[in-house]
Structures are given as C-alpha cells and as structure tokens.
C-alpha positions as CSV (number, residue, x, y, z in Angstrom):
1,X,128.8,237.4,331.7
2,X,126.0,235.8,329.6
3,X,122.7,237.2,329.4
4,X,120.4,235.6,331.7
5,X,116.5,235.5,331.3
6,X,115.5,234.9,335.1
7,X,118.3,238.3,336.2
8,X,115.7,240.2,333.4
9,X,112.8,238.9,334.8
10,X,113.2,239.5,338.4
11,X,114.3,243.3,337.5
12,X,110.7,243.7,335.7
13,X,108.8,242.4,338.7
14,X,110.6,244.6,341.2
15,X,109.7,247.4,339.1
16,X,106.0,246.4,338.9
17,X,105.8,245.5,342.6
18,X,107.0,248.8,343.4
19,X,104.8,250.7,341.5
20,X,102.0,248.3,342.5
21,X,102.3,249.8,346.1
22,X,102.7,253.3,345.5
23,X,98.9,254.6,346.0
24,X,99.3,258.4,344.8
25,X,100.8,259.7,341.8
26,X,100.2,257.7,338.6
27,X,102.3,259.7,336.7
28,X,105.1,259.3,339.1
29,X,104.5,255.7,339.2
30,X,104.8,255.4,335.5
31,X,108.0,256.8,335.3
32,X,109.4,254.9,338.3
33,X,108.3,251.7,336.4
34,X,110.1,253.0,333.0
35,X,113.3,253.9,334.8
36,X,113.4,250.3,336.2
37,X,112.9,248.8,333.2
38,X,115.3,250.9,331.4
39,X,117.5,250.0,334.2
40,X,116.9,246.4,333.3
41,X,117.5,246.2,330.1
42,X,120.4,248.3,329.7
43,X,122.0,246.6,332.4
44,X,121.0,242.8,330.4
45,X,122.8,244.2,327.2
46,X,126.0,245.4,329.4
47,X,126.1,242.0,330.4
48,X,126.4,240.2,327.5
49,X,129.3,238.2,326.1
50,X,130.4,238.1,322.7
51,X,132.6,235.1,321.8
52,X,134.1,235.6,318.5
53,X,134.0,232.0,316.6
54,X,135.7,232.6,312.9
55,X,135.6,234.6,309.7
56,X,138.5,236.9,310.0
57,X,140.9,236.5,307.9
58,X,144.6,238.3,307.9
59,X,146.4,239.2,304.5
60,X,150.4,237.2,305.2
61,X,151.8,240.5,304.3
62,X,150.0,243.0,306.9
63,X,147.2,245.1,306.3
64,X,143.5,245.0,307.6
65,X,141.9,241.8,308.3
66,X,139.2,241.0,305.9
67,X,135.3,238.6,306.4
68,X,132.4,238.1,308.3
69,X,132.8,238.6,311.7
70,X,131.2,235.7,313.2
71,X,130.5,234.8,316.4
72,X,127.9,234.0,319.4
73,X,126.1,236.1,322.3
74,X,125.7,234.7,325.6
C-alpha cells in the first residue's frame, strides 16, 4: 500500500477535532492528541511499499549477494 498524504492528514484532524471538544482536562487532552498522532504515523510507515529496482548483484558460484540496494517508497 503506498503512503498517502490525504489518509495522514485526515488522522491529524480527527485527533485535533477531538481534543478541540473535550472541555476539561488539558492534560488528558494532550495525550489523547499524541496517541492519535502516534497512531497516525505509525500506521503511514506500516503502510508503505518498498519496490526494490536494482543493485544486487549475485556471485555465479553461490554466496551472499553483493551492492546497493536500491529501490523506491510508495
């Protein structure tokens, strides 16, 4: 699944909104907001793709593969 900006940002704005309408508690508040938005951001990284493009290479005769690893993140 590729990382997608608009998923991120509608997570944040939930988080504020809902601490927006809690009248008591700051603290409490607070740490709803943070848990949300760890919540948000752990959950964008999960969801990210890693398409490996080239860089590997294989010795003919066996062994460990050797290079860069390269590739893209969606």
């Amino acid at each position: 699944m590729a990382l997608v900006k608009a998923t991120v940002k509608a997570a944040v704005k939930t988080a504020f909104t809902t601490v927006m309408e809690q009248e008591e508690d700051r603290e409490a508040a607070l740490d709803k907001v943070a848990d949300k938005l760890a919540d948000a951001v752990i959950s964008a990284i999960k969801s990210a793709t890693i398409t490996y493009t080239t860089g590997l290479i294989a010795p003919p005769t066996g062994g460990p593969v050797t290079g860069t690893f390269g590739c893209t993140i969606n």
